[in-house]
C-alpha positions as CSV (number, residue, x, y, z in Angstrom):
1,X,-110.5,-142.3,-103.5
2,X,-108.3,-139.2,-103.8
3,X,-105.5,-138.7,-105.1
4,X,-103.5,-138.4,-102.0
5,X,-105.0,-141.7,-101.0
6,X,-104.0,-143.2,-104.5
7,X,-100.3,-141.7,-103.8
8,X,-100.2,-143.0,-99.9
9,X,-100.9,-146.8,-101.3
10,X,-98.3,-146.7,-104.4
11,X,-96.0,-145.3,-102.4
12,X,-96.5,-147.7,-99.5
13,X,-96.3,-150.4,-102.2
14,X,-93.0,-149.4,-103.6
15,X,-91.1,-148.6,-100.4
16,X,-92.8,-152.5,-98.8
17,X,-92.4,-154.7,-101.7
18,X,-90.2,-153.2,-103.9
19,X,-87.8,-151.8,-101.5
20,X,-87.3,-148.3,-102.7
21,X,-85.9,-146.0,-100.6
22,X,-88.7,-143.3,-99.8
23,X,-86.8,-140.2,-100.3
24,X,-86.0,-141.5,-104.0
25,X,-90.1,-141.4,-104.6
26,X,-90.9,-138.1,-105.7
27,X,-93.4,-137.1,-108.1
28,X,-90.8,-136.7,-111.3
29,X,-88.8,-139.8,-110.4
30,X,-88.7,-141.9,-113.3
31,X,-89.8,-145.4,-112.9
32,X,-87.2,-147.4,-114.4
33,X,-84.4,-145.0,-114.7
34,X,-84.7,-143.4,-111.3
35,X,-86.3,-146.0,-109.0
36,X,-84.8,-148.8,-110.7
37,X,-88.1,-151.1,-111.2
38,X,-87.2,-153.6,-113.9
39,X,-89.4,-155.6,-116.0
40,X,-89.9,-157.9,-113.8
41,X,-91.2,-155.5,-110.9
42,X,-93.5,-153.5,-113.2
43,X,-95.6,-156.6,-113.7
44,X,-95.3,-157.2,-109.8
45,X,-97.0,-153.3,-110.3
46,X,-99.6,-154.3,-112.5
47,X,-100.8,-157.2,-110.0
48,X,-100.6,-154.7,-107.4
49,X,-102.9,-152.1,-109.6
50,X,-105.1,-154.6,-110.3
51,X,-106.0,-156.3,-107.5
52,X,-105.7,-152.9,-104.9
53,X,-107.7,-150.5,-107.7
54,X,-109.8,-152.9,-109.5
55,X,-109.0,-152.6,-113.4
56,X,-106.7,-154.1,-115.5
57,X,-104.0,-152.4,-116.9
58,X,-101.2,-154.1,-119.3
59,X,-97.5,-153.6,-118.5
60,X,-97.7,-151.9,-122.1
61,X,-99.3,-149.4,-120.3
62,X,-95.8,-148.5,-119.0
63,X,-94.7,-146.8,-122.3
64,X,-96.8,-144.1,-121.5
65,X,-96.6,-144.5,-117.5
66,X,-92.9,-143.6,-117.0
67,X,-92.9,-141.0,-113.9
68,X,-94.6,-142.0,-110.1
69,X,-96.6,-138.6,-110.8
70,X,-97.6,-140.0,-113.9
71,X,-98.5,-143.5,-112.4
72,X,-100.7,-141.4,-109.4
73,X,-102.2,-140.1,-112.5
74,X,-103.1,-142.9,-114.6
75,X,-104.4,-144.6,-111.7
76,X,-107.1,-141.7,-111.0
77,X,-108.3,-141.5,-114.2
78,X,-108.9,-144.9,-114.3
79,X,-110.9,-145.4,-111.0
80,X,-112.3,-141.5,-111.8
């Protein structure tokens, strides 16, 4: 999967079930502080990871995830 691929499906996911505006995704938006998504919503992200990418990834994993760029990121390294 490429990256573009990986950004296409996040961003589709956010904008769907989330209900971010699209224009507020860019690639430096911050999660929380810019997009909004609350504690509840990141774990409604992790499902999301999980079951559309196949690993697991802990909503720990958000203290080092904090930007969408940085999410696309994380994401392709873990699928490789």
């Amino acid at each position: 999967m490429t990256l573009e691929q990986i950004e296409q499906k996040v961003n589709s996911f956010l904008i769907d079930e989330l209900e971010i505006e699209e224009e507020k995704i860019t690639g430096g938006a911050r999660l929380k502080e810019d997009l909004g998504v609350d504690s509840l919503e990141v774990v409604d992200v992790v499902v999301y990871i999980e079951e559309n990418f196949g690993f697991k990834m802990k909503p720990e994993d958000f203290k080092v995830v904090k930007t969408v760029d940085e999410l696309y990121s994380f994401i392709a390294e873990k699928i490789g």
